[in-house]
C-alpha positions in Angstrom: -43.0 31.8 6.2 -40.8 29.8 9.0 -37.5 30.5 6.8 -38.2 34.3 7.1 -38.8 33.8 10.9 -35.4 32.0 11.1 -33.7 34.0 8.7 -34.5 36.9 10.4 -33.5 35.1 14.2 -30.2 34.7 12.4 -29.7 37.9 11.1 -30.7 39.0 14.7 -28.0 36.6 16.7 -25.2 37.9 14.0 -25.8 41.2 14.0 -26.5 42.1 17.5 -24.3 39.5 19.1 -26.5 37.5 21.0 -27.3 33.9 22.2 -29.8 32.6 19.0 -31.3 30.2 21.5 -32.6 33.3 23.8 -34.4 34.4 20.4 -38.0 32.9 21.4 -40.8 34.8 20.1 -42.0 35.9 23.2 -38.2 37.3 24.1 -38.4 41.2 24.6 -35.6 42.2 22.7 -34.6 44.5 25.3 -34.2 41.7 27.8 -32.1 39.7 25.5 -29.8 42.9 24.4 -31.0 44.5 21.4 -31.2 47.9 21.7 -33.0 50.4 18.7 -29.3 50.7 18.1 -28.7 47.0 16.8 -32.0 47.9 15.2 -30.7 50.0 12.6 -27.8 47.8 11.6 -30.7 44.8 11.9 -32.7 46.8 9.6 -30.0 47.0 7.3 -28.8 43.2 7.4 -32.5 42.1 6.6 -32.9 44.8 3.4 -30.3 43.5 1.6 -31.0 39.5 2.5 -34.4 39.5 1.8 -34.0 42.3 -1.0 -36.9 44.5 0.4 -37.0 47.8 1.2 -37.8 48.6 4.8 -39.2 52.5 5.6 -40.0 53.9 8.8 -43.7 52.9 8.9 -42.8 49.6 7.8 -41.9 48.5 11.4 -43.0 50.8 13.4 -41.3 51.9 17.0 -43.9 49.8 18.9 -42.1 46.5 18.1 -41.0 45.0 21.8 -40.8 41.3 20.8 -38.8 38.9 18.9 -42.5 37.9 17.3 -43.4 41.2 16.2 -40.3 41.6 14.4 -40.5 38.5 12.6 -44.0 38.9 11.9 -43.3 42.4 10.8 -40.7 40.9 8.2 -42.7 38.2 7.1 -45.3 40.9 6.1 -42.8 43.0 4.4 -41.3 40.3 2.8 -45.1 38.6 1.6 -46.0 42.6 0.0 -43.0 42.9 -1.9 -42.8 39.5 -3.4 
C-alpha cells in the first residue's frame, strides 16, 4: 500500500500547496499548513484518483497526522477494492 501512501502525499503537496518533503508521517498537518479547509478539497482530489467514495465517518475529524490520513486512505481504498 506504499503507492496509496505516496499517492495520497502527492495529492496532499498539490492540492494544499505545500513542501512534499515536509510530508513525513509523523508531520501534524496543522504544522505543515493544512487546514480542515484543504481538507475538503483533499477529500475531493483523492475520491476521484483512487475512485472511492469518502463519507464523513470514513475519516473521521480526529485525523492530526500525515500517517493517519494515509492509513485512513489505504483503508478506504483496501474496502472498496
Amino acid at each position: 500500500m506504499t503507492d496509496v501512501s505516496e499517492r495520497v502525499k502527492d495529492i496532499l503537496a498539490e492540492e494544499c500547496a505545500v513542501d512534499r518533503a515536509a510530508l513525513e508521517d509523523s508531520a501534524r498537518l496543522e504544522d505543515v499548513g493544512i487546514s480542515s479547509v484543504d481538507m475538503v478539497q483533499v477529500i475531493f482530489a483523492i475520491e476521484e484518483a483512487f475512485n472511492v467514495s469518502i463519507g464523513e465517518e470514513d475519516m473521521g475529524l480526529e485525523l492530526e497526522t500525515v500517517g493517519e490520513v494515509t492509513s485512513a486512505i489505504q483503508r478506504i481504498v483496501a474496502a472498496q477494492a
